[in-house]
N, C-alpha and C positions, 0 to 999 in steps of 0.2 A: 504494500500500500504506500502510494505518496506521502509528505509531509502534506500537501496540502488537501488531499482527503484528512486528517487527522485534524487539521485545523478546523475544516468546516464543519465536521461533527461536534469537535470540542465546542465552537464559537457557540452554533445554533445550540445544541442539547444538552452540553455542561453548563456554559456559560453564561447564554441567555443573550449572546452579543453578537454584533453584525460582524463576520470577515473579511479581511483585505480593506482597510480604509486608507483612502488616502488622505495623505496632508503636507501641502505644500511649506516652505519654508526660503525665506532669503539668505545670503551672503553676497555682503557687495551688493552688485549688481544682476546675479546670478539668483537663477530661481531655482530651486530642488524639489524632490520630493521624496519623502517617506512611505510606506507602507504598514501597517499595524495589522499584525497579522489575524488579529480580534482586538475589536473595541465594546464596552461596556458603558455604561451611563457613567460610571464610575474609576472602569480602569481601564489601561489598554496593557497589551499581555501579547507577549513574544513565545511562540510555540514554536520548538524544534524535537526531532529526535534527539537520540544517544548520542550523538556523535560529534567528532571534532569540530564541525559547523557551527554547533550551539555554543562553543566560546564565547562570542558577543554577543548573544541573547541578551544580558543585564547592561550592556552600554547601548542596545537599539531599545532598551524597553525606559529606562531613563531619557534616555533623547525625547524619544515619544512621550514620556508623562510629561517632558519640559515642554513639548509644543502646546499639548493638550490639557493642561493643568490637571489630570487625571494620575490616580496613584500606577506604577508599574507593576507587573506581575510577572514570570517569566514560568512557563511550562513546556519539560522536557514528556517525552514518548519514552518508555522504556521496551525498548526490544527485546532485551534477553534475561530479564526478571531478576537482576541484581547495580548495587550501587557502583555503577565504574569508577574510573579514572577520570572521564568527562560530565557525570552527575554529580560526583566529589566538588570539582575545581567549578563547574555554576551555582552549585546548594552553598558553597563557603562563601565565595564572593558577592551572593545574595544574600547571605546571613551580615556581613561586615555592613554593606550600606544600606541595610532598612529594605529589600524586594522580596513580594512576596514571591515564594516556590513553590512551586507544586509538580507531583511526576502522576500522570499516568500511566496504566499498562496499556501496550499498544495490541495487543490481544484482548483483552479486557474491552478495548473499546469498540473492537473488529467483530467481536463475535457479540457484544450484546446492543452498542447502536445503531452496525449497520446489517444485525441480523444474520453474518455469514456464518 
């Protein structure tokens, strides 16, 4: 399954929040933009799998609360149903500045919200 299968289950059925929002931002002269890969009335929340990728989860999901004045949250997919090396190194760096964590199982959520 994709990350982004994962996300839009989590967003709509966990979360209760719209997926992929965008939101613009300036430097200079120069326009960008952001994507959030779930937003909440409340929070916007960076979902990734297990893996190396999810490193900067907790600095896209602060960036994001700084556009949106919403708290961050950052949730990892766990694929192989133990605490790695890469759920280690995002659960401490989210415990040191205040982000909320959460892990799913990425089985857990294949077999009971998309029915497989």
């Amino acid at each position: 399954m994709f990350e982004s299968h994962y996300i839009a289950m989590l967003c709509a059925l966990v979360l209760g929040g719209e997926p992929e929002v965008t939101h613009p931002y300036a430097v200079g002269y120069d326009l960008h933009r952001i994507r959030v890969d779930c937003e909440t009335p409340t929070q916007v929340v960076e979902v990734g799998r297990d893996t190396r990728s999810s490193l900067d989860s907790i600095q896209q999901a602060l960036f994001a609360a700084h556009l949106t004045g919403k708290s961050p949250m950052v949730v990892l997919i766990d694929t192989d149903g133990r605490e790695g090396a890469i759920e280690f190194r995002v659960r401490t760096a989210a415990e040191m500045v205040g982000v909320e964590y959460r892990v799913y199982s990425g089985d857990f959520l294949a077999k009971n919200l998309m029915g497989s």
